[in-house]
C-alpha positions in Angstrom: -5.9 -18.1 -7.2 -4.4 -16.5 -4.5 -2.0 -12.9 -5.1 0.9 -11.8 -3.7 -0.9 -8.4 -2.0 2.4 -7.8 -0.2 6.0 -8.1 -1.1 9.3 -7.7 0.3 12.0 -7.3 -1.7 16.0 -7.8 -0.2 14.8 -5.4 2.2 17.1 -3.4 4.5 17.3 -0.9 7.4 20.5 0.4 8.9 19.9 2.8 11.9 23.1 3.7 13.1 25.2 0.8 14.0 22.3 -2.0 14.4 21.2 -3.6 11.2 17.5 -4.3 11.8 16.3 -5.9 9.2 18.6 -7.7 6.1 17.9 -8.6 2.7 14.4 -9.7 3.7 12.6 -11.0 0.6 8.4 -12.6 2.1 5.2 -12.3 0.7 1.9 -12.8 2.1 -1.0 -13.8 0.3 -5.0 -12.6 -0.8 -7.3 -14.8 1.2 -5.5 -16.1 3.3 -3.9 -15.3 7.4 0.3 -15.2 7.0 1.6 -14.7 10.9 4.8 -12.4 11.0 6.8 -14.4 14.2 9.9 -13.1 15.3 11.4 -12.4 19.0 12.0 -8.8 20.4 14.1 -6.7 18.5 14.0 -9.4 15.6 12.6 -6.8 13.1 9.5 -7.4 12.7 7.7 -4.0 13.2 10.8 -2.2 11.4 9.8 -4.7 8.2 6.0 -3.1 8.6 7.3 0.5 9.2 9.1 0.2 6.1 5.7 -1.7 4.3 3.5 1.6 5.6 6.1 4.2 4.5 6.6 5.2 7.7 10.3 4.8 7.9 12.4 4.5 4.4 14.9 1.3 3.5 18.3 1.5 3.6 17.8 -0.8 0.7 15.6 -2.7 -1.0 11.7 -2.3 -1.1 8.4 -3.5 0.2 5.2 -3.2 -2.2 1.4 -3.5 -1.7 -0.4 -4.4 -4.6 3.2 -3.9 -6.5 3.5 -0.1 -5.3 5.0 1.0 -2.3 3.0 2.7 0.3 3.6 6.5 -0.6 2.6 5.5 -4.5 -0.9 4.0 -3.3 -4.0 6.1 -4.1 -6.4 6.7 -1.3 -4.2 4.2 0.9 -7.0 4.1 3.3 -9.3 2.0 0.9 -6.2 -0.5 -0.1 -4.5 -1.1 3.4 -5.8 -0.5 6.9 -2.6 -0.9 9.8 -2.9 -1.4 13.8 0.7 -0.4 14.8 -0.7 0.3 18.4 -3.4 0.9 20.3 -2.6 5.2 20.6 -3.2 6.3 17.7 -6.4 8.2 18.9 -7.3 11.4 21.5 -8.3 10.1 24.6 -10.7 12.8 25.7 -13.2 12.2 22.8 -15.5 9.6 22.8 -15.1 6.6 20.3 -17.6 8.4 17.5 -15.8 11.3 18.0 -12.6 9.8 16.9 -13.9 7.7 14.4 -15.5 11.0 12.5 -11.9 12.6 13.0 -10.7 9.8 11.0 -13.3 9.8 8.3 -13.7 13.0 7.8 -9.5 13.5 7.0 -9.7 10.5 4.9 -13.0 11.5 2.8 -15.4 8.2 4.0 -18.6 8.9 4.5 -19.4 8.7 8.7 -22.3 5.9 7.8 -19.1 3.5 7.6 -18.9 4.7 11.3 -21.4 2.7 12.6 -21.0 -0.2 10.1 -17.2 -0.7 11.9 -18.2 -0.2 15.5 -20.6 -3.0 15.1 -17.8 -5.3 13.2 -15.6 -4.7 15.8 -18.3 -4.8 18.8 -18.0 -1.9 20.1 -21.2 -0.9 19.7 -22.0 -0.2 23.5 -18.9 2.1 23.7 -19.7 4.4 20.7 -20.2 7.6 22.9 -18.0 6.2 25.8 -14.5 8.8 26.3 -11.4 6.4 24.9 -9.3 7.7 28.2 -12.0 5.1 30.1 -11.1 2.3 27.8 -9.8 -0.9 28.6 -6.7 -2.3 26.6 -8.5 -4.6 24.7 -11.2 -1.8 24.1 -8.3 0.6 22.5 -7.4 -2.5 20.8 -10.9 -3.0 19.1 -11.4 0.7 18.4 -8.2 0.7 16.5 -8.9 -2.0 14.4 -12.4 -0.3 13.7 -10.2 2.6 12.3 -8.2 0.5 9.9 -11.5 -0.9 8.6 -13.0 2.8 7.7 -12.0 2.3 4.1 -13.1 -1.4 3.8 -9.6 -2.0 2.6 -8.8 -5.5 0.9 -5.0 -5.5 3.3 -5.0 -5.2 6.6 -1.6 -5.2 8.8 -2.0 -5.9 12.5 1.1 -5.7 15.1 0.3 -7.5 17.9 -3.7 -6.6 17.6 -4.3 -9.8 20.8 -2.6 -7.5 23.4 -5.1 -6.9 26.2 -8.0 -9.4 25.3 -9.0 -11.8 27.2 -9.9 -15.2 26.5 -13.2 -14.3 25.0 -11.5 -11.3 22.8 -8.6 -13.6 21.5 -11.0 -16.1 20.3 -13.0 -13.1 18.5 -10.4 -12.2 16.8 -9.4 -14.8 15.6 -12.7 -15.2 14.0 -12.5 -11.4 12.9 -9.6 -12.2 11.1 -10.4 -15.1 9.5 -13.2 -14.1 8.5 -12.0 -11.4 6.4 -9.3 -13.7 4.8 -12.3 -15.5 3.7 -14.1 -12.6 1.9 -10.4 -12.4 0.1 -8.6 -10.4 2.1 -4.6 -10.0 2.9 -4.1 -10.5 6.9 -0.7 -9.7 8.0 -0.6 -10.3 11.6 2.3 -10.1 13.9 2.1 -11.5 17.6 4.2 -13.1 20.1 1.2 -15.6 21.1 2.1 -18.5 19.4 -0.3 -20.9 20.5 -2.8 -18.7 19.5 -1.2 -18.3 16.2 -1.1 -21.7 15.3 -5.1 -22.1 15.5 -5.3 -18.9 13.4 -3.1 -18.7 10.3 -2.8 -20.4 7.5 0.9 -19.2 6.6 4.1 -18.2 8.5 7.3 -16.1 8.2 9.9 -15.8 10.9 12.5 -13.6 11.3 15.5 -13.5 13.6 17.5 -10.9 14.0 16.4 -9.1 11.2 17.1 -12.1 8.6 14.0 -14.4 7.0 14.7 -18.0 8.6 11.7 -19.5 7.9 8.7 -19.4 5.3 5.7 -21.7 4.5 2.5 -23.2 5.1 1.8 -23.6 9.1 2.0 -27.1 8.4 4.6 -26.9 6.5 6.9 -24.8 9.4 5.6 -27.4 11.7 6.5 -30.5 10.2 4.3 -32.1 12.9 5.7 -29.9 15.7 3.9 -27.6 17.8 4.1 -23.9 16.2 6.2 -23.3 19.9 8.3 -26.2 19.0 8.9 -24.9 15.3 9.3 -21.4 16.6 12.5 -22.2 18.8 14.1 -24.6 16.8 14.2 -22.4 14.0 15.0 -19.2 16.4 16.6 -19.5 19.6 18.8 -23.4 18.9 19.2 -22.5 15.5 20.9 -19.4 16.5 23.0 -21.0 19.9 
């Protein structure tokens, strides 16, 4: 059966005078792909800031594996997060960064190669990031989050910069790794793609949960598009 890996609970943020998120209460599943939909400012990487521990709640909580971020031991080997696609120096090579990363999080550097070639980027090991591509950055930071072979992953907008070929990879990547058991919380603003690639949904629209289910269930026989606006942009007119 299927776990609740990740849990909001009547989650808040206040900055200042913009409520960006508000009592927002989701979940997102072991073994299975939940898509995190929202438009521009709708919350959505506040909600994961708060998951991570990088920013606190005004109120409310969000848990992985029913502790919250800070609480988790070795974090590393329980979550692995691709907020962007900077999160590395650009004058070392792609090794090079990957041992930085291993070596402050205690994982042996054989992992090293065992994520370059998950993440096909096996050609690029001793290439200087500053001459990636986009959609290179984008594959070396997911290789990061998989160092600790963690059973949660959290991915914010991990398609921007791949091409055709890429998307369709990692789609596959993903669901792949929901079907070993794994929690995949992806966010991304490319619907379409979305729709052949998760199994459940959560939207938020200005910082409120107005939608929650199944992709067939959001759907109702709609495209995800479709499902996406009526429940966003009408809803809200």
């Amino acid at each position: 059966m299927p776990t609740r890996t990740i849990e909001f609970q009547n989650l808040s943020k206040q900055y200042k005078d913009v409520l960006a998120v508000s009592d927002f209460s989701a979940s997102a599943l072991s073994g299975r792909v939940t898509g995190f939909l929202g438009p521009n400012g709708a919350g959505k990487s506040t909600a994961l800031r708060c998951l991570l521990g990088l920013v606190s709640p005004t109120n409310g909580s969000a848990f992985i594996n029913g502790a919250p971020y800070s609480a988790l031991h070795d974090p590393i080997q329980h979550v692995g997060a691709v907020l962007d696609s900077r999160g590395f120096h650009p004058g070392l090579t792609a090794l090079q960064n990957l041992k930085v990363m291993a070596s402050a999080s205690g994982i042996d550097f054989a992992r090293i190669n065992e994520v370059l070639k998950v993440v096909d980027l096996e050609q690029a090991t001793n290439k200087r990031t500053k001459g990636f591509s986009l959609g290179m950055k984008q594959r070396l930071s997911l290789a990061i989050a998989m160092l600790g072979d963690p059973e949660i992953l959290v991915l914010d907008e991990p398609a921007n910069g791949l091409d055709p070929i890429g998307i369709v990879w990692l789609r596959e990547f993903v669901q792949k790794l929901a079907s070993e058991g794994r929690t995949i919380l992806v966010s991304s603003h490319q619907l379409a793609e979305m729709q052949n690639t998760v199994d459940d949904v959560l939207i938020i629209n200005k910082g409120v949960l107005v939608a929650q289910g199944t992709i067939k269930e959001i759907c109702n026989g709609k495209s995800l598009e479709e499902a996406f606006l009526d429940l966003t942009l009408r809803r809200s007119a």
